[in-house]
C-alpha positions as a LaTeX table, in Angstrom:
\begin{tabular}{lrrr}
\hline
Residue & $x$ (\AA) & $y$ (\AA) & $z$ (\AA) \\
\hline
Unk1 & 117.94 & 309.09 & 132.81 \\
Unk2 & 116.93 & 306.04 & 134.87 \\
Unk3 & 114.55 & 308.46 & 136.90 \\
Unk4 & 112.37 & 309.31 & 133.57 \\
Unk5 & 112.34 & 305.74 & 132.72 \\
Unk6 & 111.19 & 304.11 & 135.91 \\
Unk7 & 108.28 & 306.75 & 136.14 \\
Unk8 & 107.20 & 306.36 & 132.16 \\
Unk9 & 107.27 & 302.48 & 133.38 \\
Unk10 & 105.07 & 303.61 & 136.31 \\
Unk11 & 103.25 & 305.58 & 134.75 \\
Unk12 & 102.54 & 303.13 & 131.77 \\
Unk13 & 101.59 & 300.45 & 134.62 \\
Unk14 & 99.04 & 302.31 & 136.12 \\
Unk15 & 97.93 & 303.88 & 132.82 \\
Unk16 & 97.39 & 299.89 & 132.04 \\
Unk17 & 95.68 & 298.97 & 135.60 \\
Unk18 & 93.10 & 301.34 & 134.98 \\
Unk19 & 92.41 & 300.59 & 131.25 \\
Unk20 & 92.08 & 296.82 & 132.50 \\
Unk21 & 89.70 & 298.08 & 135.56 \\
Unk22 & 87.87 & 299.55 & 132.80 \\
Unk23 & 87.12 & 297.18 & 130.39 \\
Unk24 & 86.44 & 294.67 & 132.02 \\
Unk25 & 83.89 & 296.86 & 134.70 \\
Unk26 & 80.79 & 295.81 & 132.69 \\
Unk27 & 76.69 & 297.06 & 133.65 \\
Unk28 & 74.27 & 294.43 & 131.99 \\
Unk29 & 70.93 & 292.87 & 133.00 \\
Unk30 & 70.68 & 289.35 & 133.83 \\
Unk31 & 67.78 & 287.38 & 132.67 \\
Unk32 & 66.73 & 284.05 & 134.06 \\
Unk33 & 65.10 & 281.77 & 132.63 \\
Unk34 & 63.54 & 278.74 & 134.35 \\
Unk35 & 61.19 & 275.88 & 133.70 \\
Unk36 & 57.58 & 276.57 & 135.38 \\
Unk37 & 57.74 & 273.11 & 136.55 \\
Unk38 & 60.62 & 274.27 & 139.38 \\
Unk39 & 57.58 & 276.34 & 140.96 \\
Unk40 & 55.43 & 273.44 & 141.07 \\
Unk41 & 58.28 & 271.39 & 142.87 \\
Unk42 & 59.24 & 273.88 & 145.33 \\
Unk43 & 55.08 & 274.04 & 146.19 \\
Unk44 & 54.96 & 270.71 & 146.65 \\
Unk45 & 57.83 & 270.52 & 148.64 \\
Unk46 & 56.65 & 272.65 & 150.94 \\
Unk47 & 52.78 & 270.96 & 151.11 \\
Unk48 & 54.75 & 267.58 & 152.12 \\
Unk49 & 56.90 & 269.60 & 155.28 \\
Unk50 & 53.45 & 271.37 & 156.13 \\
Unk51 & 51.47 & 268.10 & 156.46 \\
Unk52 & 50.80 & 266.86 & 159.98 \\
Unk53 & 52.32 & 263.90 & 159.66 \\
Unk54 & 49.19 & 261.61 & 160.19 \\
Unk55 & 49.80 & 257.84 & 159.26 \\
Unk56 & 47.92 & 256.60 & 156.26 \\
Unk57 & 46.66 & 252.79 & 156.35 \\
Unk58 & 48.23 & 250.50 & 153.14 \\
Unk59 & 50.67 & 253.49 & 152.25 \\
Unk60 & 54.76 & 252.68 & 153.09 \\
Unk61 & 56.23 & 254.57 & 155.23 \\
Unk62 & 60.11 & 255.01 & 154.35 \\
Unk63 & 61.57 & 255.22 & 157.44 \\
Unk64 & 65.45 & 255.72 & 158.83 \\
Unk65 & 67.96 & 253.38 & 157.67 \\
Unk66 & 67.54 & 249.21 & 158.87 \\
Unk67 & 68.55 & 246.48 & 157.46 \\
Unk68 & 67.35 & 243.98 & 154.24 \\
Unk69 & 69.22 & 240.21 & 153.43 \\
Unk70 & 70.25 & 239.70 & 150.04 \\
Unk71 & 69.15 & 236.38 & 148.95 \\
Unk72 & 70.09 & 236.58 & 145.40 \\
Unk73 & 71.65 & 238.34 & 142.88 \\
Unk74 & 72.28 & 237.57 & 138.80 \\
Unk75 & 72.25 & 238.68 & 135.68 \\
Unk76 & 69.25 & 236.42 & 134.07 \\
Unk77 & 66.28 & 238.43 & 134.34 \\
Unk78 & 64.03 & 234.88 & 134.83 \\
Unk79 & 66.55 & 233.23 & 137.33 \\
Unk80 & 66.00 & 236.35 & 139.40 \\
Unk81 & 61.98 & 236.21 & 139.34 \\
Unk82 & 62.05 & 232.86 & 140.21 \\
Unk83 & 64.01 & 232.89 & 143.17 \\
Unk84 & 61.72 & 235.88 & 143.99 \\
Unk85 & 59.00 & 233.68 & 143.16 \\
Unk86 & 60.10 & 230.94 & 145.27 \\
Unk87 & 60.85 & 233.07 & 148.22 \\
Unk88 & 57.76 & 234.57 & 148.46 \\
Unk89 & 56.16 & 231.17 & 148.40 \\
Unk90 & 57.87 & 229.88 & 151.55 \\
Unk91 & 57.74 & 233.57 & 153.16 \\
Unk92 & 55.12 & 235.59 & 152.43 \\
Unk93 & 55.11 & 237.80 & 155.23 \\
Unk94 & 57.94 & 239.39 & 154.11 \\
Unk95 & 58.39 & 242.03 & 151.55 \\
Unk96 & 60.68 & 241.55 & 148.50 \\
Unk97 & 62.49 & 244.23 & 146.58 \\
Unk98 & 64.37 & 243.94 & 143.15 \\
Unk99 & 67.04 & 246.29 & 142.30 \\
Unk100 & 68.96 & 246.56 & 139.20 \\
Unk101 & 72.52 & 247.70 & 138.92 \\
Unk102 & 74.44 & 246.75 & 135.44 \\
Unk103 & 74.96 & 244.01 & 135.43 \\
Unk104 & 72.95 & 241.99 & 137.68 \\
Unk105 & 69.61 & 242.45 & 139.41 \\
Unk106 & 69.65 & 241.64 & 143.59 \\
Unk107 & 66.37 & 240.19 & 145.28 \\
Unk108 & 66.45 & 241.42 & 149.15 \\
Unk109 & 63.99 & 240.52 & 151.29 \\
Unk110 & 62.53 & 242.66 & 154.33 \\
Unk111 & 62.39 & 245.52 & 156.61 \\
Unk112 & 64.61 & 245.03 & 159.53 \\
Unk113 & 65.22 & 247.71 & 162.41 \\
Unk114 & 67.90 & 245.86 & 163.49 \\
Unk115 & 70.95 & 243.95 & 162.33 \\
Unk116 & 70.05 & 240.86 & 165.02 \\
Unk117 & 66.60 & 240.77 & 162.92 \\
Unk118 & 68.31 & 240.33 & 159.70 \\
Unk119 & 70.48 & 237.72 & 161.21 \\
Unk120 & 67.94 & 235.98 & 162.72 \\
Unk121 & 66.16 & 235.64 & 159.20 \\
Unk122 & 69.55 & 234.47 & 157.62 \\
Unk123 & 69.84 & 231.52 & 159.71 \\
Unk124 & 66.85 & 230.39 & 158.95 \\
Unk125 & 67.40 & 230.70 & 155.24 \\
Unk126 & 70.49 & 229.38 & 155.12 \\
Unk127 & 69.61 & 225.40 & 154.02 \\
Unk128 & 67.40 & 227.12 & 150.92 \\
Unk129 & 69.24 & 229.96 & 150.04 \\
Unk130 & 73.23 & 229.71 & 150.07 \\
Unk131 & 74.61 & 233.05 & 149.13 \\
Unk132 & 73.03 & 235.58 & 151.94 \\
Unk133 & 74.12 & 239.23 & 152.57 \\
Unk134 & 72.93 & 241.76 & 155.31 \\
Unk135 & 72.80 & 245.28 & 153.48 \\
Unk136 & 71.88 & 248.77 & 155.23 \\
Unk137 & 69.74 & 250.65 & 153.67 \\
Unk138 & 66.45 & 252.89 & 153.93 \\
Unk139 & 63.99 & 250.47 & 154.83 \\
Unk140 & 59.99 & 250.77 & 155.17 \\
Unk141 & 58.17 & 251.04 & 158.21 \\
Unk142 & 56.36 & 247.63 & 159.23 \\
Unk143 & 52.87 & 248.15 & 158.24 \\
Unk144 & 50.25 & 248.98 & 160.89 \\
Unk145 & 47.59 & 246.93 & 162.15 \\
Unk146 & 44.52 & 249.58 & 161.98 \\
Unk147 & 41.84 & 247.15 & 163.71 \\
Unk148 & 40.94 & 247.96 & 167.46 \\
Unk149 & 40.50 & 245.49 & 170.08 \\
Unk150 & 38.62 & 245.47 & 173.38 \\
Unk151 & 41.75 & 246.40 & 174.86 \\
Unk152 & 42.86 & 249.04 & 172.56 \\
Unk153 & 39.38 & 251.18 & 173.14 \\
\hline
\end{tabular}
C-alpha cells in the first residue's frame, strides 16, 4: 500500500510540474513603443562625440572638476542678488553662479583649478565677506584670450 501511494504522489507531482511548465510557457509579440524624440537625442549625442573638439571663442567650456568659494547663501531672494551685486562690483573678473536648493539660494564665485586658488581668493575676501566656503565642483574653463601678438605669430 505505501508503494501505490508514494508513486500516485509522484506521479501527481510531476503531472503538476508539467501543467505549471505549461501554462505559464507563453509565445506573444512584444511591441515597443517610444517617443521619436529618443532618436533625435541619441543623434545628437553622437554629433557632439564626433565633433573635433575645436575651441569656440565666448562659449564655456565645462571642464573637470575645480574648485568655486561660497560667499553667500540665504533664503531672501533680494539679499542674495545683492550680495551678488556687490561682489561683482568689487570683482568683476570673476564669474558668479547662483544655485538654488530649497530652501536657500548660494552665490559662489569662480573657476578655480586648484584648491590653493580658491584659498588664495578667500583670504582676500575675508574682511567683506564673513561666511566663506571652498566647494568642488565642475567648474568652467578660464576663457581664452583669442588675440595674437608679435610673439604668438
Amino acid at each position: 500500500m505505501p508503494i501505490i501511494l508514494l508513486m500516485k504522489t509522484t506521479i501527481t507531482f510531476i503531472l503538476c510540474l508539467f501543467l505549471t511548465a505549461t501554462a505559464f510557457a507563453q509565445k506573444g509579440e512584444v511591441t515597443v513603443i517610444k517617443d521619436p524624440l529618443i532618436d533625435s537625442l541619441i543623434a545628437k549625442r553622437l554629433e557632439v562625440y564626433k565633433t573635433s573638439g575645436e575651441v569656440k571663442p565666448g562659449k564655456p567650456i565645462v571642464s573637470a572638476y575645480g574648485y568655486r568659494v561660497q560667499i553667500f547663501y540665504g533664503s531672501d531672494r533680494r539679499e542674495v542678488f545683492n550680495e551678488q551685486a556687490r561682489f561683482k562690483g568689487l570683482y568683476p573678473q570673476l564669474n558668479t553662479y547662483l544655485t538654488y536648493k530649497e530652501p536657500n539660494y548660494y552665490v559662489r564665485v569662480g573657476d578655480f583649478r586648484t584648491r590653493l586658488e580658491a584659498q588664495r581668493l578667500i583670504n582676500e575676501l575675508r574682511p567683506a565677506f564673513p561666511t566663506l566656503f571652498i566647494f568642488r565642483e565642475k567648474i568652467n574653463a578660464p576663457t581664452l584670450d583669442t588675440t595674437t601678438t608679435n610673439d604668438q605669430k
